[in-house]
N, C-alpha and C positions, 0 to 999 in steps of 0.2 A: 479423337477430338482435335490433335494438332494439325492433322493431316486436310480434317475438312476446315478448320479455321484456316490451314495455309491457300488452301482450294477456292474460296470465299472471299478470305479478306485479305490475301497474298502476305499475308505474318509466316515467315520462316524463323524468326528467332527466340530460342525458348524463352528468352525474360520480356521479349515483348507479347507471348503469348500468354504470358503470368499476370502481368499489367493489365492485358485485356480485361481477363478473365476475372481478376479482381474486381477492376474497374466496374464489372456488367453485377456482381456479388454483390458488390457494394450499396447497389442503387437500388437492394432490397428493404435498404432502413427506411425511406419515406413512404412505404408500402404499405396499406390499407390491411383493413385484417380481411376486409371482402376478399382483396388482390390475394392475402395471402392463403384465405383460403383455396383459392382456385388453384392457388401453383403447387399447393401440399400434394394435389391430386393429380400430378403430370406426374410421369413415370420417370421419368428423368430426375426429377427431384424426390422420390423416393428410394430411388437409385443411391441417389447422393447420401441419404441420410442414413443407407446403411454400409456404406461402402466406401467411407470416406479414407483410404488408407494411399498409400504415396504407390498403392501398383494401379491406383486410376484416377490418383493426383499426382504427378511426379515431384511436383514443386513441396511435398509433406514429406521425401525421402532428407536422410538426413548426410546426404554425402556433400562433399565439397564441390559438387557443381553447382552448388547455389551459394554463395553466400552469406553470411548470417544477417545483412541487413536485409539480405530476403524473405527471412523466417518472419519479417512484420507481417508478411499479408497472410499467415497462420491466422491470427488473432482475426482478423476481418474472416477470412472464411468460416470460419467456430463460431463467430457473433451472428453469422447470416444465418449458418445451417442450424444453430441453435434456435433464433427466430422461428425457421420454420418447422422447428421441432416442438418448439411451444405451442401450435397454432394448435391441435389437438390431442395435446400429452395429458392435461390433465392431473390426476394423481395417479398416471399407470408406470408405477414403478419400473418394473419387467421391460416397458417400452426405453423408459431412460438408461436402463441397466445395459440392454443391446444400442444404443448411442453412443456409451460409451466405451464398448468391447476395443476398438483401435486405442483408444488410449489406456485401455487396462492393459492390454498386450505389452505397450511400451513403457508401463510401470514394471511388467512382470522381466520384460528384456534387459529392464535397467538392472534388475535386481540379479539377474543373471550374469550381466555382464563386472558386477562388482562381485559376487561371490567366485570371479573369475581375474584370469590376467587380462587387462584391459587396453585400450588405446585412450588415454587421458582427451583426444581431441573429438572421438565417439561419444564417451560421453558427457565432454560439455555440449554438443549438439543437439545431444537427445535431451538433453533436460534443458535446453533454451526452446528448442520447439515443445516440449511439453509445459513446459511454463505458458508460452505464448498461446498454446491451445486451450490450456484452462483457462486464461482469461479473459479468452474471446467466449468460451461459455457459461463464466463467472458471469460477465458484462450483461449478459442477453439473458439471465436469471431471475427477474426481479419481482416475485410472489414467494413469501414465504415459503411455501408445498417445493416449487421448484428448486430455491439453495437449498432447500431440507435435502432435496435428492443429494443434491453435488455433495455436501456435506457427508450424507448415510454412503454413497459412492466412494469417499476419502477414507473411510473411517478405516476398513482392513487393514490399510497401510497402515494405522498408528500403531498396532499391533507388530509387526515386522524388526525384526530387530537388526540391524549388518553393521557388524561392527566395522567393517572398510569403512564406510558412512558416517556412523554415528558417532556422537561425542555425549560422555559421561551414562552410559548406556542406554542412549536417548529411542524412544519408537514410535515416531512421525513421519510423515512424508515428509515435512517441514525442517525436519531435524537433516534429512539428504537433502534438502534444497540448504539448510545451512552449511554442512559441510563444503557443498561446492561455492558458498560464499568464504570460509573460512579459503577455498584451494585459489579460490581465484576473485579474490575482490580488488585485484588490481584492472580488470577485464570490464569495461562496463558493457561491451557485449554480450556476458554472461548475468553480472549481475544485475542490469538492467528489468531484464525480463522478468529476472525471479523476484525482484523487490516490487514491481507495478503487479505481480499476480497476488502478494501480500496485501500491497494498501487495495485491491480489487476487493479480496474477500472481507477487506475488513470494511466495506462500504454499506451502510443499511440503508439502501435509497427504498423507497415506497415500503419498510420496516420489513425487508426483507428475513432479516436477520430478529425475528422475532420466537425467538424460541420457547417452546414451553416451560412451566413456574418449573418445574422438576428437571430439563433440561440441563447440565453442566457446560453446555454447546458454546455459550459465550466466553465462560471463561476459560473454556480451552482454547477457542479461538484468541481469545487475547493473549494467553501465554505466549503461545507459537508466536504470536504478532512481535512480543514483546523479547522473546531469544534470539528471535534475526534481528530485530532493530541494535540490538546491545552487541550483536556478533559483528555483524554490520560496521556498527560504529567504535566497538575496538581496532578492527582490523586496518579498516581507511586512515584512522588517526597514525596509524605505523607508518604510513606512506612517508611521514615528513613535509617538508618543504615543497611544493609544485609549480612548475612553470606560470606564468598567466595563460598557457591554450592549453594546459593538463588540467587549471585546479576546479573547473566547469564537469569536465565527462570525464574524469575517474574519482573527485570527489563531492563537487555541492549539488549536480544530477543527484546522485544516491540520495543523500543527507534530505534534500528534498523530500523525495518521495518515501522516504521515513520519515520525515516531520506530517505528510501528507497522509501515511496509513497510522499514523499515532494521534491525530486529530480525527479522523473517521472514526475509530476506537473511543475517543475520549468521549465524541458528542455525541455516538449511535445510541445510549439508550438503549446498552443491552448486554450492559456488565456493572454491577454493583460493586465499585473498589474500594470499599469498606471491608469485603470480603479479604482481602488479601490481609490488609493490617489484622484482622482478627482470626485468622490462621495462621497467621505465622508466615506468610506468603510473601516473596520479595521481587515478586516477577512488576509488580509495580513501581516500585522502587525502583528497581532498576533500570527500570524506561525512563524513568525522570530522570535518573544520572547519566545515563548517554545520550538524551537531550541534551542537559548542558554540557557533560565533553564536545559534542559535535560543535552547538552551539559557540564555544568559545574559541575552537578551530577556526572559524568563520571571521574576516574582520566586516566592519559594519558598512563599510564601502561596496563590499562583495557585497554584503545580505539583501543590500536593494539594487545593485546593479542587475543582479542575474534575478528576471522575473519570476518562472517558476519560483527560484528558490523563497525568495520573499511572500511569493503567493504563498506558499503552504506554513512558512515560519510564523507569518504573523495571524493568521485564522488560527493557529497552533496556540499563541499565545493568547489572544482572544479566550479562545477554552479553558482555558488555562487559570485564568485570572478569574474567569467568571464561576468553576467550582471545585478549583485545588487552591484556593490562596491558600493555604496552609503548606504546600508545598513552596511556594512566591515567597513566603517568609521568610522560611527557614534556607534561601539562599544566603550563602555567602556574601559579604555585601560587595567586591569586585564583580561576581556574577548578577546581583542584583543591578548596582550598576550599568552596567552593559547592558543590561532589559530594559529599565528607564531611558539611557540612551538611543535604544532601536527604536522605541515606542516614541521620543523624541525626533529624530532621523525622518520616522517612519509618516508622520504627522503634516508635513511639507511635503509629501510627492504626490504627482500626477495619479498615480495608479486612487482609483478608487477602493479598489480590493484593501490593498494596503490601509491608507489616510484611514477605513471606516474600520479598522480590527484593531487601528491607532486606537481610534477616539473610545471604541467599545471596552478597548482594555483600559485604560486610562480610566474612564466613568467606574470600571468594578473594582480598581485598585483606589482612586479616590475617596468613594463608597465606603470601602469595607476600612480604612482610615478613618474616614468622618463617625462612622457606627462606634468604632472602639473609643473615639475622644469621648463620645457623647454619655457611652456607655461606664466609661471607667471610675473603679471603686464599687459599683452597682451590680455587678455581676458575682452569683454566687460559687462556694467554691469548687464546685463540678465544672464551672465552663472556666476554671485555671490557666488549661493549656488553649482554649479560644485568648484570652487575656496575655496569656505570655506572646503568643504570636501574635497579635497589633501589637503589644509593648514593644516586640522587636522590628516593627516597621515603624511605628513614630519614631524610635531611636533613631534610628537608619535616617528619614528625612531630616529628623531634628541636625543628626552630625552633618549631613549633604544635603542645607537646603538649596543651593544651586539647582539640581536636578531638579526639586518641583517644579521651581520656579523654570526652568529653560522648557520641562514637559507641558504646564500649562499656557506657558508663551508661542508654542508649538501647537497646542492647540486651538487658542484665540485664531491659530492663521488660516483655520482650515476652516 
Protein backbone atom coordinates (compact mmCIF):
# COMPACT_ATOMS: atom_id res chain seq x y z
CA UNK A 1 0.00 0.00 0.00
CA UNK A 2 2.84 2.48 0.78
CA UNK A 3 4.77 1.82 -2.06
CA UNK A 4 1.83 2.37 -4.73
CA UNK A 5 0.49 5.52 -2.67
CA UNK A 6 4.29 6.65 -2.91
CA UNK A 7 4.15 5.61 -6.74
CA UNK A 8 0.81 7.59 -7.38
CA UNK A 9 0.74 10.33 -5.11
CA UNK A 10 4.61 10.83 -4.58
CA UNK A 11 3.85 10.44 -0.34
CA UNK A 12 7.24 8.95 1.06
CA UNK A 13 6.55 9.68 4.55
CA UNK A 14 4.87 7.37 6.84
CA UNK A 15 2.79 9.95 9.00
CA UNK A 16 1.91 11.68 5.87
CA UNK A 17 0.71 8.22 4.60
CA UNK A 18 -1.30 7.76 7.86
CA UNK A 19 -3.03 11.28 7.30
CA UNK A 20 -3.84 10.27 3.93
CA UNK A 21 -5.28 7.35 4.61
CA UNK A 22 -7.33 8.38 7.50
CA UNK A 23 -8.40 11.32 5.81
CA UNK A 24 -9.94 8.93 2.72
CA UNK A 25 -11.51 6.54 6.10
CA UNK A 26 -12.85 9.27 7.38
CA UNK A 27 -15.10 10.50 4.58
CA UNK A 28 -16.88 7.16 5.07
CA UNK A 29 -19.34 8.82 7.70
CA UNK A 30 -21.54 10.82 5.24
CA UNK A 31 -22.06 7.66 3.31
CA UNK A 32 -25.34 6.35 2.21
CA UNK A 33 -26.17 3.01 3.29
CA UNK A 34 -26.64 2.32 -0.75
CA UNK A 35 -22.83 3.67 -0.86
CA UNK A 36 -22.21 1.39 1.90
CA UNK A 37 -23.65 -1.30 0.70
CA UNK A 38 -21.65 -1.42 -2.41
CA UNK A 39 -18.16 -1.08 -0.66
CA UNK A 40 -19.06 -4.10 1.95
CA UNK A 41 -18.67 -6.00 -1.35
CA UNK A 42 -15.10 -4.78 -2.76
CA UNK A 43 -12.72 -7.28 -1.69
CA UNK A 44 -10.53 -4.90 -0.44
CA UNK A 45 -12.80 -3.98 2.28
CA UNK A 46 -13.47 -7.33 3.33
CA UNK A 47 -10.00 -7.72 3.45
CA UNK A 48 -10.10 -5.02 5.88
CA UNK A 49 -12.58 -6.32 8.07
CA UNK A 50 -10.86 -9.36 8.69
CA UNK A 51 -7.41 -8.45 8.82
CA UNK A 52 -7.27 -5.36 10.44
CA UNK A 53 -4.09 -6.07 12.53
CA UNK A 54 -0.69 -3.60 12.57
CA UNK A 55 1.19 -6.59 9.99
CA UNK A 56 -1.26 -4.82 7.27
CA UNK A 57 -1.88 -1.57 9.09
CA UNK A 58 1.45 -0.56 10.56
CA UNK A 59 0.12 2.62 12.14
CA UNK A 60 -2.06 -0.19 14.75
CA UNK A 61 1.69 -1.54 15.86
CA UNK A 62 2.28 -0.47 19.07
CA UNK A 63 6.00 0.55 19.04
CA UNK A 64 7.36 3.90 19.47
CA UNK A 65 7.60 4.90 15.82
CA UNK A 66 4.35 6.35 16.20
CA UNK A 67 3.60 8.43 18.81
CA UNK A 68 0.87 8.32 21.00
CA UNK A 69 -0.99 11.31 19.53
CA UNK A 70 -0.96 9.08 16.77
CA UNK A 71 -3.07 6.34 18.36
CA UNK A 72 -6.08 9.08 17.67
CA UNK A 73 -6.64 7.96 14.25
CA UNK A 74 -7.27 4.22 15.89
CA UNK A 75 -10.58 5.44 16.96
CA UNK A 76 -11.46 6.74 13.42
CA UNK A 77 -10.38 3.60 11.83
CA UNK A 78 -12.69 1.08 14.20
CA UNK A 79 -15.66 3.75 13.74
CA UNK A 80 -15.32 3.30 9.93
CA UNK A 81 -14.60 -0.48 9.66
CA UNK A 82 -17.30 -0.84 12.27
CA UNK A 83 -19.61 1.07 9.93
CA UNK A 84 -19.05 -1.15 7.49
CA UNK A 85 -19.38 -4.09 9.61
CA UNK A 86 -22.75 -3.09 10.47
CA UNK A 87 -23.94 -2.83 6.99
CA UNK A 88 -24.78 -6.65 7.14
CA UNK A 89 -23.97 -8.05 10.64
CA UNK A 90 -27.28 -8.29 11.70
CA UNK A 91 -27.63 -10.51 14.78
CA UNK A 92 -24.78 -13.00 13.49
CA UNK A 93 -22.91 -13.21 16.52
CA UNK A 94 -19.97 -15.75 15.05
CA UNK A 95 -19.55 -12.85 12.33
CA UNK A 96 -18.82 -9.95 15.32
CA UNK A 97 -17.01 -12.59 17.26
CA UNK A 98 -14.23 -13.02 14.26
CA UNK A 99 -14.18 -8.84 14.11
CA UNK A 100 -13.12 -8.86 16.92
CA UNK A 101 -10.34 -11.78 17.10
CA UNK A 102 -7.32 -8.74 16.71
CA UNK A 103 -8.61 -7.22 19.71
CA UNK A 104 -9.14 -10.40 21.69
CA UNK A 105 -5.55 -11.41 20.93
CA UNK A 106 -4.52 -8.01 22.49
CA UNK A 107 -6.69 -8.55 25.52
CA UNK A 108 -5.16 -12.15 25.64
CA UNK A 109 -1.32 -10.45 25.11
CA UNK A 110 -2.12 -8.05 27.83
CA UNK A 111 -2.77 -10.69 30.08
CA UNK A 112 0.16 -12.41 29.28
CA UNK A 113 2.52 -9.82 29.40
CA UNK A 114 1.27 -8.93 33.23
CA UNK A 115 1.24 -12.43 34.33
CA UNK A 116 4.91 -11.79 33.19
CA UNK A 117 8.09 -9.18 33.68
CA UNK A 118 6.94 -6.37 31.75
CA UNK A 119 8.15 -3.03 30.12
CA UNK A 120 5.67 -0.58 31.96
CA UNK A 121 5.80 1.65 28.57
CA UNK A 122 4.42 -1.80 26.42
CA UNK A 123 1.93 -1.79 28.22
CA UNK A 124 0.63 1.73 28.59
CA UNK A 125 0.67 1.42 24.82
CA UNK A 126 -1.17 -1.43 24.35
CA UNK A 127 -4.04 -0.51 26.55
CA UNK A 128 -4.09 3.30 25.03
CA UNK A 129 -4.60 1.70 21.62
CA UNK A 130 -7.06 -0.71 22.97
CA UNK A 131 -8.98 1.77 24.67
CA UNK A 132 -9.01 3.94 21.50
CA UNK A 133 -10.09 0.81 19.37
CA UNK A 134 -12.99 0.21 21.52
CA UNK A 135 -14.27 3.39 21.20
CA UNK A 136 -14.12 3.73 17.73
CA UNK A 137 -16.46 0.49 17.81
CA UNK A 138 -18.28 1.50 20.93
CA UNK A 139 -19.14 4.98 18.81
CA UNK A 140 -20.39 3.09 15.44
CA UNK A 141 -22.69 0.74 17.76
CA UNK A 142 -25.85 2.08 18.01
CA UNK A 143 -28.82 -0.74 18.08
CA UNK A 144 -29.45 -2.39 20.92
CA UNK A 145 -28.56 -6.25 19.27
CA UNK A 146 -25.26 -4.60 18.34
CA UNK A 147 -23.65 -3.14 22.08
CA UNK A 148 -25.34 -6.37 23.24
CA UNK A 149 -22.57 -7.97 21.12
CA UNK A 150 -19.64 -5.67 22.47
CA UNK A 151 -20.89 -6.13 25.77
CA UNK A 152 -21.42 -10.32 25.53
CA UNK A 153 -17.74 -9.74 23.80
CA UNK A 154 -16.34 -8.05 27.24
CA UNK A 155 -18.01 -10.30 29.40
CA UNK A 156 -15.03 -13.26 29.75
CA UNK A 157 -12.78 -10.61 30.86
CA UNK A 158 -14.91 -9.86 33.94
CA UNK A 159 -14.30 -13.25 34.76
CA UNK A 160 -10.22 -13.10 34.81
CA UNK A 161 -8.80 -12.43 37.76
CA UNK A 162 -4.58 -10.86 37.85
CA UNK A 163 -3.81 -9.84 40.75
CA UNK A 164 -0.69 -7.52 39.00
CA UNK A 165 -3.94 -5.64 37.89
CA UNK A 166 -6.49 -5.78 40.18
CA UNK A 167 -7.32 -4.10 43.28
CA UNK A 168 -9.42 -5.53 46.13
CA UNK A 169 -9.78 -8.90 44.15
CA UNK A 170 -11.52 -7.13 41.47
CA UNK A 171 -12.55 -9.12 37.87
CA UNK A 172 -13.26 -6.74 35.06
CA UNK A 173 -11.59 -5.52 32.31
CA UNK A 174 -12.51 -2.15 33.83
CA UNK A 175 -10.83 -3.02 37.02
CA UNK A 176 -7.14 -3.23 34.38
CA UNK A 177 -8.16 -0.08 32.78
CA UNK A 178 -8.32 1.27 36.55
CA UNK A 179 -5.39 -0.01 37.75
CA UNK A 180 -3.47 1.72 35.00
CA UNK A 181 -5.56 4.89 36.07
CA UNK A 182 -4.45 4.26 39.60
CA UNK A 183 -0.33 3.74 37.86
CA UNK A 184 -0.57 6.63 35.78
CA UNK A 185 -3.16 9.36 36.32
CA UNK A 186 -0.67 11.82 36.22
CA UNK A 187 -0.33 10.93 32.14
CA UNK A 188 -3.32 12.43 30.38
CA UNK A 189 -2.04 10.41 27.29
CA UNK A 190 -2.98 7.46 29.12
CA UNK A 191 -5.77 8.30 30.96
CA UNK A 192 -7.43 10.29 28.44
CA UNK A 193 -8.37 7.45 26.23
CA UNK A 194 -9.38 5.26 29.00
CA UNK A 195 -11.82 7.77 30.49
CA UNK A 196 -13.56 8.86 26.90
CA UNK A 197 -13.95 4.88 26.29
CA UNK A 198 -15.92 5.00 29.93
CA UNK A 199 -18.26 8.07 29.24
CA UNK A 200 -18.38 6.04 25.35
CA UNK A 201 -20.12 3.13 26.86
CA UNK A 202 -22.00 4.80 29.18
CA UNK A 203 -23.81 6.61 26.30
CA UNK A 204 -27.45 5.40 25.38
CA UNK A 205 -27.98 7.34 22.23
CA UNK A 206 -30.99 5.69 19.90
CA UNK A 207 -31.49 3.50 23.67
CA UNK A 208 -28.79 1.53 22.80
CA UNK A 209 -28.24 0.48 26.11
CA UNK A 210 -31.63 -1.04 26.65
CA UNK A 211 -31.38 -4.16 28.24
CA UNK A 212 -33.57 -6.75 29.15
CA UNK A 213 -36.26 -6.60 32.58
CA UNK A 214 -33.81 -9.73 33.81
CA UNK A 215 -30.67 -8.16 32.54
CA UNK A 216 -28.14 -7.03 35.55
CA UNK A 217 -26.23 -5.33 32.30
CA UNK A 218 -26.88 -1.86 33.52
CA UNK A 219 -26.06 -1.89 36.83
CA UNK A 220 -22.84 -3.53 36.08
CA UNK A 221 -22.15 -1.02 33.73
CA UNK A 222 -22.70 1.68 36.21
CA UNK A 223 -20.67 0.20 38.88
CA UNK A 224 -17.57 -0.17 36.66
CA UNK A 225 -18.68 3.49 35.56
CA UNK A 226 -18.81 4.56 39.03
CA UNK A 227 -15.01 2.80 40.50
CA UNK A 228 -13.12 4.62 37.73
CA UNK A 229 -14.77 7.85 38.26
CA UNK A 230 -14.10 7.70 42.23
CA UNK A 231 -10.48 6.19 41.46
CA UNK A 232 -10.07 8.78 39.00
CA UNK A 233 -10.93 11.50 41.17
CA UNK A 234 -9.13 10.34 44.34
CA UNK A 235 -5.90 10.12 42.57
CA UNK A 236 -5.87 13.60 40.54
CA UNK A 237 -7.01 15.28 43.74
CA UNK A 238 -3.12 14.13 45.06
CA UNK A 239 -1.74 15.99 42.49
CA UNK A 240 -2.02 19.14 44.62
CA UNK A 241 -1.48 22.49 43.34
CA UNK A 242 -1.02 23.09 39.20
CA UNK A 243 0.46 25.35 37.10
CA UNK A 244 -2.21 27.47 34.94
CA UNK A 245 -0.92 25.35 31.59
CA UNK A 246 -0.86 21.96 33.86
CA UNK A 247 -4.35 22.33 35.59
CA UNK A 248 -6.35 22.04 31.97
CA UNK A 249 -4.66 18.44 30.59
CA UNK A 250 -3.67 16.61 33.71
CA UNK A 251 -6.59 17.64 35.66
CA UNK A 252 -10.12 19.56 34.57
CA UNK A 253 -9.73 17.51 30.84
CA UNK A 254 -10.25 14.36 33.12
CA UNK A 255 -12.85 15.75 35.67
CA UNK A 256 -14.81 16.65 32.55
CA UNK A 257 -15.14 13.70 31.00
CA UNK A 258 -16.14 12.17 34.29
CA UNK A 259 -18.73 14.61 34.83
CA UNK A 260 -19.61 13.85 31.05
CA UNK A 261 -19.78 9.77 31.59
CA UNK A 262 -21.64 10.49 35.07
CA UNK A 263 -24.39 12.45 33.30
CA UNK A 264 -24.80 9.81 30.38
CA UNK A 265 -25.25 7.28 33.32
CA UNK A 266 -27.61 9.55 35.38
CA UNK A 267 -30.06 10.49 32.37
CA UNK A 268 -29.73 6.97 30.07
CA UNK A 269 -32.76 5.43 31.60
CA UNK A 270 -31.34 2.40 32.18
CA UNK A 271 -30.34 2.03 35.92
CA UNK A 272 -32.79 2.19 38.66
CA UNK A 273 -30.61 3.84 41.68
CA UNK A 274 -33.17 3.07 44.15
CA UNK A 275 -31.57 -0.28 43.74
CA UNK A 276 -28.36 0.56 45.28
CA UNK A 277 -29.83 2.36 48.55
CA UNK A 278 -32.10 -0.91 48.99
CA UNK A 279 -29.21 -3.28 48.91
CA UNK A 280 -27.11 -1.99 50.69
CA UNK A 281 -25.08 -0.81 47.57
CA UNK A 282 -22.71 2.23 47.81
CA UNK A 283 -21.39 2.43 44.28
CA UNK A 284 -23.82 5.27 44.05
CA UNK A 285 -22.96 7.17 46.86
CA UNK A 286 -19.87 7.14 46.00
CA UNK A 287 -20.10 8.78 42.55
CA UNK A 288 -21.92 11.62 44.22
CA UNK A 289 -18.90 12.09 46.70
CA UNK A 290 -16.31 12.41 44.06
CA UNK A 291 -18.38 14.60 42.36
CA UNK A 292 -18.15 17.00 44.85
CA UNK A 293 -14.36 16.41 45.81
CA UNK A 294 -13.74 17.09 42.23
CA UNK A 295 -16.15 19.50 42.03
CA UNK A 296 -14.63 21.72 45.01
CA UNK A 297 -11.10 21.19 43.49
CA UNK A 298 -12.27 23.48 40.74
CA UNK A 299 -12.58 27.35 41.38
CA UNK A 300 -15.61 28.94 39.72
CA UNK A 301 -13.47 31.05 37.30
CA UNK A 302 -11.85 27.70 35.87
CA UNK A 303 -15.64 26.02 35.79
CA UNK A 304 -16.57 28.45 32.98
CA UNK A 305 -13.37 29.38 31.57
CA UNK A 306 -12.46 26.04 30.14
CA UNK A 307 -15.54 25.09 27.92
CA UNK A 308 -15.56 21.46 27.75
CA UNK A 309 -15.36 21.57 31.40
CA UNK A 310 -18.45 23.55 31.92
CA UNK A 311 -20.26 21.89 29.01
CA UNK A 312 -20.31 18.65 30.89
CA UNK A 313 -20.49 20.13 34.72
CA UNK A 314 -23.63 22.01 34.30
CA UNK A 315 -25.94 19.32 32.08
CA UNK A 316 -24.39 17.31 35.01
CA UNK A 317 -26.05 19.43 37.33
CA UNK A 318 -29.21 20.04 35.30
CA UNK A 319 -29.74 15.98 36.09
CA UNK A 320 -29.00 16.47 39.08
CA UNK A 321 -31.46 18.68 40.39
CA UNK A 322 -34.14 17.46 38.24
CA UNK A 323 -34.07 13.75 39.97
CA UNK A 324 -31.66 13.46 42.98
CA UNK A 325 -32.64 16.70 44.85
CA UNK A 326 -32.43 14.59 47.81
CA UNK A 327 -28.83 14.19 47.20
CA UNK A 328 -28.77 18.56 46.52
CA UNK A 329 -30.02 18.69 50.03
CA UNK A 330 -28.35 16.78 51.99
CA UNK A 331 -25.19 18.94 50.81
CA UNK A 332 -23.20 20.51 53.03
CA UNK A 333 -24.09 24.15 53.00
CA UNK A 334 -20.22 25.41 51.82
CA UNK A 335 -20.80 22.88 48.95
CA UNK A 336 -24.35 23.90 48.44
CA UNK A 337 -23.19 27.10 48.17
CA UNK A 338 -20.66 26.88 45.57
CA UNK A 339 -23.70 25.17 43.37
CA UNK A 340 -26.03 28.18 43.81
CA UNK A 341 -23.01 30.23 43.08
CA UNK A 342 -21.99 28.22 39.64
CA UNK A 343 -25.64 28.10 38.81
CA UNK A 344 -25.44 32.02 39.60
CA UNK A 345 -22.01 32.47 37.40
CA UNK A 346 -23.33 30.18 35.14
CA UNK A 347 -26.65 32.35 34.21
CA UNK A 348 -24.73 35.50 32.57
CA UNK A 349 -22.57 33.63 29.92
CA UNK A 350 -22.64 33.45 26.34
CA UNK A 351 -22.49 29.68 25.92
CA UNK A 352 -26.14 28.64 25.57
CA UNK A 353 -25.35 25.17 26.74
CA UNK A 354 -24.40 26.64 29.98
CA UNK A 355 -27.04 29.87 30.56
CA UNK A 356 -29.98 26.85 29.60
CA UNK A 357 -28.83 23.95 32.23
CA UNK A 358 -28.54 27.43 34.43
CA UNK A 359 -32.08 28.29 34.01
CA UNK A 360 -33.31 24.29 34.02
CA UNK A 361 -31.68 23.81 37.28
CA UNK A 362 -32.63 26.68 38.99
CA UNK A 363 -36.60 26.18 37.81
CA UNK A 364 -36.14 22.22 39.59
CA UNK A 365 -34.49 23.64 42.75
CA UNK A 366 -37.11 26.64 42.89
CA UNK A 367 -39.96 24.06 42.33
CA UNK A 368 -39.06 21.50 44.55
CA UNK A 369 -38.84 24.71 47.30
CA UNK A 370 -42.10 26.19 46.38
CA UNK A 371 -43.86 22.30 46.64
CA UNK A 372 -42.37 21.82 50.32
CA UNK A 373 -43.56 25.52 51.60
CA UNK A 374 -46.93 24.69 50.01
CA UNK A 375 -46.99 21.35 51.26
CA UNK A 376 -45.70 21.69 54.89
CA UNK A 377 -47.42 20.27 57.98
CA UNK A 378 -49.70 18.46 55.36
CA UNK A 379 -47.58 15.70 54.59
CA UNK A 380 -48.17 12.40 56.26
CA UNK A 381 -45.59 10.67 58.25
CA UNK A 382 -44.07 8.08 55.61
CA UNK A 383 -42.97 11.12 53.46
CA UNK A 384 -40.68 12.29 57.04
CA UNK A 385 -37.52 12.20 55.39
CA UNK A 386 -39.26 13.96 51.67
CA UNK A 387 -40.05 16.85 54.70
CA UNK A 388 -36.75 16.79 56.40
CA UNK A 389 -34.99 17.41 53.13
CA UNK A 390 -36.92 20.77 51.98
CA UNK A 391 -36.87 21.52 55.79
CA UNK A 392 -33.18 21.53 55.25
CA UNK A 393 -33.14 23.75 52.07
CA UNK A 394 -35.60 26.39 53.23
CA UNK A 395 -33.30 26.62 56.22
CA UNK A 396 -30.40 26.90 54.07
CA UNK A 397 -31.96 29.88 51.91
CA UNK A 398 -33.74 31.32 55.08
CA UNK A 399 -29.83 31.67 56.76
CA UNK A 400 -28.36 32.73 52.82
CA UNK A 401 -30.96 34.74 51.37
CA UNK A 402 -28.37 36.67 49.52
CA UNK A 403 -27.93 33.66 47.23
CA UNK A 404 -31.69 33.42 46.07
CA UNK A 405 -31.69 36.62 45.63
CA UNK A 406 -28.15 37.07 43.48
CA UNK A 407 -29.46 33.44 41.55
CA UNK A 408 -32.79 34.84 40.68
CA UNK A 409 -31.22 38.43 39.68
CA UNK A 410 -29.10 36.22 37.31
CA UNK A 411 -31.73 34.91 36.04
CA UNK A 412 -34.03 37.86 35.08
CA UNK A 413 -30.69 38.65 32.94
CA UNK A 414 -30.82 35.91 30.68
Amino acid sequence: VYARMSEVLGITDDNHVLETFMTKIDSLTPFTYILLKKLVKIDAVKFMLKNHTSEHFPFLDISDSYSLSDFRCRTTFYTALTRLLMVDLGEDEDEFENFMLPLTVSFETVLQIFNNNFKQEDVKRMLIGLARDLRGIAFALNTKTSYTMLFDWMYPYYTVTIPALCTEGCQAPHFRLIRAIEQWYGEPACTTPILKLMAELMQNRSQRLNFDVSSPNGILLFREASKMICTYGNQILSLGSLSKDQIYPLKLKGISICYSALKSALCGNYVSFGVFKLYGDNHFDNVLQAFVKMLLSVSHSDLLQYRKLSQSYYPLLECLTQDHMSFITNLEPPVLLYVLTSISEGLTTLDTVVSSSCCTSLDYIVTYLFKHIAKEGKKPLRCREATQAGQRLLHFMQQNPDVLQQVTHGWSLT
